[in-house]
Biotite code that builds the C-alpha atoms (Angstrom):
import biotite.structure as struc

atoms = struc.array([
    struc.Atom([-28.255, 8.503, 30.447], chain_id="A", res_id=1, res_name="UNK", atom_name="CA", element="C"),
    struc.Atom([-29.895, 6.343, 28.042], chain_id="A", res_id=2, res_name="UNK", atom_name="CA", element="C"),
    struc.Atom([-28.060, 8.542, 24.901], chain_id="A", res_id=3, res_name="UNK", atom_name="CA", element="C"),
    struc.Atom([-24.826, 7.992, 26.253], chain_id="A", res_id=4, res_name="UNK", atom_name="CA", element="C"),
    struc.Atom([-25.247, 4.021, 26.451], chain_id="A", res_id=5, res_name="UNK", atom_name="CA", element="C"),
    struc.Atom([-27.099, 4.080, 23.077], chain_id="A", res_id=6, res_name="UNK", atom_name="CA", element="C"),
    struc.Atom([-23.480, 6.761, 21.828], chain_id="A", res_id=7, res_name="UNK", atom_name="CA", element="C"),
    struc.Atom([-21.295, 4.103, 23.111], chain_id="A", res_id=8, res_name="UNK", atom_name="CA", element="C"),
    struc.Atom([-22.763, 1.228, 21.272], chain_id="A", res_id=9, res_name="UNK", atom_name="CA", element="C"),
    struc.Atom([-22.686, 3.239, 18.479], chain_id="A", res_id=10, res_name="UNK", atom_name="CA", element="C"),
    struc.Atom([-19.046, 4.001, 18.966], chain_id="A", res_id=11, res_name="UNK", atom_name="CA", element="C"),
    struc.Atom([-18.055, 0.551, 19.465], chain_id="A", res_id=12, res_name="UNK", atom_name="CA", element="C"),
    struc.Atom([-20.094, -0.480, 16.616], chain_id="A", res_id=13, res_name="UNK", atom_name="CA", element="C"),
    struc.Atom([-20.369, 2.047, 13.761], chain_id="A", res_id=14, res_name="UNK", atom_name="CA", element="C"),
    struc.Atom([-16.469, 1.735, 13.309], chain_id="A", res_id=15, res_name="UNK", atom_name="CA", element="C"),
    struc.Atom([-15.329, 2.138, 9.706], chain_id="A", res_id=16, res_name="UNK", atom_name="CA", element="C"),
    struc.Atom([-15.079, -1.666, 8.255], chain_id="A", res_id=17, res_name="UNK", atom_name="CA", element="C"),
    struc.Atom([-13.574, -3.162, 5.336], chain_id="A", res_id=18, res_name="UNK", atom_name="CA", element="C"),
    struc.Atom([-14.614, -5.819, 2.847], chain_id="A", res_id=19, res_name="UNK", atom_name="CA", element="C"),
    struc.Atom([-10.539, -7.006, 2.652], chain_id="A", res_id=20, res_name="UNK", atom_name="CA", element="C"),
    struc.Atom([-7.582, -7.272, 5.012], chain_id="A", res_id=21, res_name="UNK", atom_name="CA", element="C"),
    struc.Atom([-5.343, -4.940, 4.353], chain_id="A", res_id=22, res_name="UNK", atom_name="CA", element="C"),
    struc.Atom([-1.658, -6.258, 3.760], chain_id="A", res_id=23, res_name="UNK", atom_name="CA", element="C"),
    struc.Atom([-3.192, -9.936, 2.332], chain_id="A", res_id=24, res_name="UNK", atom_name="CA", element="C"),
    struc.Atom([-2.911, -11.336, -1.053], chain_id="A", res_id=25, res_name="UNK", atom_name="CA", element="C"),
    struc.Atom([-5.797, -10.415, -3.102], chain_id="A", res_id=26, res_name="UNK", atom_name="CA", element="C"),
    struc.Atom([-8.786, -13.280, -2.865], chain_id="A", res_id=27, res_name="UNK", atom_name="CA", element="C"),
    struc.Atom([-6.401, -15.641, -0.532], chain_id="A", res_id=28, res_name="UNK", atom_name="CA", element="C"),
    struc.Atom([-6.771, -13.742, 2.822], chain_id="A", res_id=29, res_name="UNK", atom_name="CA", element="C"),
    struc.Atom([-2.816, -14.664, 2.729], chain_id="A", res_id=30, res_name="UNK", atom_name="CA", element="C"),
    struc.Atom([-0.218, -12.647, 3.608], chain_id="A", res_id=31, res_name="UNK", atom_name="CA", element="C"),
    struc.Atom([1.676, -11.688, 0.416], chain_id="A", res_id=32, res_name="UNK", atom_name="CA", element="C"),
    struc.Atom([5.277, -13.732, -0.522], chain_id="A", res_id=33, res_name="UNK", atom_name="CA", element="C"),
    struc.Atom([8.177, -12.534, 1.168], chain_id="A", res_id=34, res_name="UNK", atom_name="CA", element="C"),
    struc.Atom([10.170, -10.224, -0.710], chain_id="A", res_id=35, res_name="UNK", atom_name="CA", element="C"),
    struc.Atom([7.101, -8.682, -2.556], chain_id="A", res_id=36, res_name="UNK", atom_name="CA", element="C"),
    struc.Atom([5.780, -6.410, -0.525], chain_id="A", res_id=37, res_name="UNK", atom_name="CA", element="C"),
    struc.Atom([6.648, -2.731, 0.777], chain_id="A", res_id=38, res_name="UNK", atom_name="CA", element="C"),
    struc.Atom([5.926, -0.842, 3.614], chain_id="A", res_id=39, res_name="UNK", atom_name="CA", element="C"),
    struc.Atom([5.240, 2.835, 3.566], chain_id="A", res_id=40, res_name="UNK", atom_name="CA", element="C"),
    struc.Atom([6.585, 4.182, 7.075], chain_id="A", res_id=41, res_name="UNK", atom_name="CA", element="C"),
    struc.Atom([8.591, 7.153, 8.313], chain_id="A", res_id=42, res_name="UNK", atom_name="CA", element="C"),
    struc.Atom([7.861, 8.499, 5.048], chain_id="A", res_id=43, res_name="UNK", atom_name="CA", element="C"),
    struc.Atom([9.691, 6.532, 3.423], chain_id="A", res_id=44, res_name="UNK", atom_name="CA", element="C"),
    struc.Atom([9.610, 3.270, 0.894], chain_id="A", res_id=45, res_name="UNK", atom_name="CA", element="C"),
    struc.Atom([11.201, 0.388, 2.335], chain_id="A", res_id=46, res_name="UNK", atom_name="CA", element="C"),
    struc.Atom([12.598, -1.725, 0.783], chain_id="A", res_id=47, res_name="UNK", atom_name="CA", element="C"),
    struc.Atom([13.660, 1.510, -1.521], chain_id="A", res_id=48, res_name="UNK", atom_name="CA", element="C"),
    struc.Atom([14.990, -0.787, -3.781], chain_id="A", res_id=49, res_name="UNK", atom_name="CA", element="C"),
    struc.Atom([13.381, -4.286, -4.715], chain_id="A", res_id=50, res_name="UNK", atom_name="CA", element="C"),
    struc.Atom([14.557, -6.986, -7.273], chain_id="A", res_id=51, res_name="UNK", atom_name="CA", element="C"),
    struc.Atom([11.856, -8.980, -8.609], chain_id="A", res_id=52, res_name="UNK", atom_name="CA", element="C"),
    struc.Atom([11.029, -11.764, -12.078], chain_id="A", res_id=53, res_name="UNK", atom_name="CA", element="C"),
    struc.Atom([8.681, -11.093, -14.538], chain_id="A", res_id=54, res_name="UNK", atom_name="CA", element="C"),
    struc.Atom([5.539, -11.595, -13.764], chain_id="A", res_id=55, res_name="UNK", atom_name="CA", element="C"),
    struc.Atom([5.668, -10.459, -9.691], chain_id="A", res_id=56, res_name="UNK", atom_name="CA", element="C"),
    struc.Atom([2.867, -8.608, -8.269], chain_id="A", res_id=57, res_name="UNK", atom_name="CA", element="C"),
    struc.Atom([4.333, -6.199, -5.834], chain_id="A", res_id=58, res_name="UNK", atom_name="CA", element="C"),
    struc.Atom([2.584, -5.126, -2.997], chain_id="A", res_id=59, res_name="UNK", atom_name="CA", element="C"),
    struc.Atom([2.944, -1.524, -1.085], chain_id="A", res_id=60, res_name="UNK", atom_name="CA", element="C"),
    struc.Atom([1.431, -1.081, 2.276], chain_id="A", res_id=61, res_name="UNK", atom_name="CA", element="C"),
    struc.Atom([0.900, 2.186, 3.891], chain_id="A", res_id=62, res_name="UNK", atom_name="CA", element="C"),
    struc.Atom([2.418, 1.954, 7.339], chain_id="A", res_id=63, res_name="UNK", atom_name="CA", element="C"),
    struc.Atom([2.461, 5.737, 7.964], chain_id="A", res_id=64, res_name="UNK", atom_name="CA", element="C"),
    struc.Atom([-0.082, 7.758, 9.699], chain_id="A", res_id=65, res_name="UNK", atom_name="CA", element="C"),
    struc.Atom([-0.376, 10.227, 6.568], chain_id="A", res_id=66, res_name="UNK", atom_name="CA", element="C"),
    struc.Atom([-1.674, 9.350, 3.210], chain_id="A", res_id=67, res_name="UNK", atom_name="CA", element="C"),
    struc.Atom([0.585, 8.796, 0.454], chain_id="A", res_id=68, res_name="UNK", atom_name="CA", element="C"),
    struc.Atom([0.854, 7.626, -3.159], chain_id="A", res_id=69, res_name="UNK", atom_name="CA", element="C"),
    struc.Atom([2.676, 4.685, -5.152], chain_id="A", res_id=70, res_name="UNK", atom_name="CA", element="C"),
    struc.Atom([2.874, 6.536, -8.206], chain_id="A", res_id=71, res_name="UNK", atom_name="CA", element="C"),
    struc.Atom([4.997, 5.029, -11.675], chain_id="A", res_id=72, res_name="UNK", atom_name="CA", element="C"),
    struc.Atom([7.522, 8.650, -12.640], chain_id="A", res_id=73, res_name="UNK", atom_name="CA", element="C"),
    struc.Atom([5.866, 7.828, -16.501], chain_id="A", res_id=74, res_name="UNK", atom_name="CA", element="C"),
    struc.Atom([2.114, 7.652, -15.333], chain_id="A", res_id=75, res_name="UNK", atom_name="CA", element="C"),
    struc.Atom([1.981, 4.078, -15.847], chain_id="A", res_id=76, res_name="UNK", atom_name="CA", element="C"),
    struc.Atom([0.707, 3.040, -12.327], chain_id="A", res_id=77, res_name="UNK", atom_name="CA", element="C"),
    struc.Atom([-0.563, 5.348, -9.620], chain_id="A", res_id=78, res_name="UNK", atom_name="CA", element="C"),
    struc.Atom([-2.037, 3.931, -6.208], chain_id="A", res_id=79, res_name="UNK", atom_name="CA", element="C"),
    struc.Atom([-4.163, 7.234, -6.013], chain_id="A", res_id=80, res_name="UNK", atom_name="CA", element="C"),
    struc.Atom([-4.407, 8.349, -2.334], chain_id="A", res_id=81, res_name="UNK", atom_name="CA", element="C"),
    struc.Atom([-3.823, 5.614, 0.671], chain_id="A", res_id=82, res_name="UNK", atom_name="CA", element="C"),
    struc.Atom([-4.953, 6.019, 3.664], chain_id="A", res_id=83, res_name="UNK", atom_name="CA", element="C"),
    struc.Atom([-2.983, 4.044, 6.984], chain_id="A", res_id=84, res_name="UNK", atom_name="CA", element="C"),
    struc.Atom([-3.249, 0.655, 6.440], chain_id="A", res_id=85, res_name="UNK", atom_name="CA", element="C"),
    struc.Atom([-4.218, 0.295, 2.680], chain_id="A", res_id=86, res_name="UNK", atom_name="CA", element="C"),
    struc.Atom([-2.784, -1.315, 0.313], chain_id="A", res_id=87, res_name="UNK", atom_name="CA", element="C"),
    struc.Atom([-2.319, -1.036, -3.275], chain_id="A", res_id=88, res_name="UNK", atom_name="CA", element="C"),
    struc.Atom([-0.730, -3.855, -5.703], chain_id="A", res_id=89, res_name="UNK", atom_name="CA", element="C"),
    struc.Atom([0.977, -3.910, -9.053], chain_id="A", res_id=90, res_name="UNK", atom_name="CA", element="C"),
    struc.Atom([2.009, -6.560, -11.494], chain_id="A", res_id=91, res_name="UNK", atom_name="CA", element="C"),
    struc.Atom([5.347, -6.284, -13.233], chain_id="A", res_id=92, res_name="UNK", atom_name="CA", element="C"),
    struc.Atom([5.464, -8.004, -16.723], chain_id="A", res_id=93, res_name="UNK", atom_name="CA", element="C"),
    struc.Atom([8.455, -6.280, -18.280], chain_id="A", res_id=94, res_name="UNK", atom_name="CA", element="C"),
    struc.Atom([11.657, -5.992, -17.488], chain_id="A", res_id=95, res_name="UNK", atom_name="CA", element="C"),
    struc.Atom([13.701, -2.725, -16.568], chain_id="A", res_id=96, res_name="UNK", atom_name="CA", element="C"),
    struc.Atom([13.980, -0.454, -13.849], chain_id="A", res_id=97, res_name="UNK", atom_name="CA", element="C"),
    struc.Atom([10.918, 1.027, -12.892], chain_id="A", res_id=98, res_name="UNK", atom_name="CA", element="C"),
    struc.Atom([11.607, 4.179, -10.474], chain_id="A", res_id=99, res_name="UNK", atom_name="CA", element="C"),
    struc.Atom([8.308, 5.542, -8.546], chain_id="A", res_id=100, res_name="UNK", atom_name="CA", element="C"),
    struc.Atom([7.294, 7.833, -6.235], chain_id="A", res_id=101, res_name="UNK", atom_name="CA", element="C"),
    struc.Atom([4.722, 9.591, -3.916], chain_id="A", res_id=102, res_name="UNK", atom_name="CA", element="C"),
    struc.Atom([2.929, 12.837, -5.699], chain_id="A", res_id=103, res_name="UNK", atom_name="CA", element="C"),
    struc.Atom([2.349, 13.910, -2.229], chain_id="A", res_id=104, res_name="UNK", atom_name="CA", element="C"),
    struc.Atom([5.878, 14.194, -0.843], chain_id="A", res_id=105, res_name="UNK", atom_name="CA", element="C"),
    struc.Atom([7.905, 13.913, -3.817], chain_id="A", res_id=106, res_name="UNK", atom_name="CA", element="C"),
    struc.Atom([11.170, 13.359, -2.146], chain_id="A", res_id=107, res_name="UNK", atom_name="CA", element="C"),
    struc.Atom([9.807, 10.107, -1.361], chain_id="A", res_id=108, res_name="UNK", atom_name="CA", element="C"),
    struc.Atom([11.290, 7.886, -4.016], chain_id="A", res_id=109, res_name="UNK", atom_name="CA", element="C"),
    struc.Atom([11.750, 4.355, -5.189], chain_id="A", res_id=110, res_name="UNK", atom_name="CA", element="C"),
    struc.Atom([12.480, 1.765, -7.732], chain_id="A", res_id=111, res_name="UNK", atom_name="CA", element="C"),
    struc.Atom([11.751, -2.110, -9.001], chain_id="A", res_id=112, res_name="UNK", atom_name="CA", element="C"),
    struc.Atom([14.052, -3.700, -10.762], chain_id="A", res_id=113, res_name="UNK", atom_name="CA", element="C"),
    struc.Atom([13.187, -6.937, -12.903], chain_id="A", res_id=114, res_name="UNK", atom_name="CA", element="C"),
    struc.Atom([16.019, -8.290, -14.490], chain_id="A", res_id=115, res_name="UNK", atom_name="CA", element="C"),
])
């Protein structure tokens, strides 16, 4: 009886934890402005496309219960894998349309566009 109490605890306890709050600003503990961030769900991007200035730092959340990628089509920014609930920012400095996808389920697809 007294390993099942002491497995409980350790159930209840042991959970995996994490040094930052997933979907927050980076170093504020905020949530991230309006308009800059995108959930991974349903496996799918949405927004699938995004208009954003110069300088924006994009952030993708992974709201699906499978792991997937944020990954630039030219190599230029890849998330590697994300697990439910992470999250994975980018800063865009230049402008263009910049199409990504997820190297796991390719059909997944996306795009940025700073003006």
């Amino acid at each position: 009886m007294m390993f099942l109490a002491t497995a409980g605890i350790c159930v209840i306890s042991c959970g995996k934890s994490s040094s930052s709050n997933p979907g927050t600003t980076p170093g504020t503990g905020n949530p991230p402005p309006a308009g800059h961030t995108v959930s991974i769900k349903n496996m799918a991007f949405s927004p699938a496309t995004l208009s954003v200035a110069a300088g924006t730092t994009v952030t993708w959340t992974n709201n699906d219960a499978m792991t997937h990628t944020v990954t630039e089509d030219g190599g230029s920014f890849d998330s590697g894998d994300m697990i439910q609930g992470a999250t994975f920012s980018h800063k865009f400095t230049t402008s263009g349309t910049i199409s990504y996808h997820c190297k796991i389920h390719p059909a997944m697809t996306a795009s940025v566009a700073v003006p």
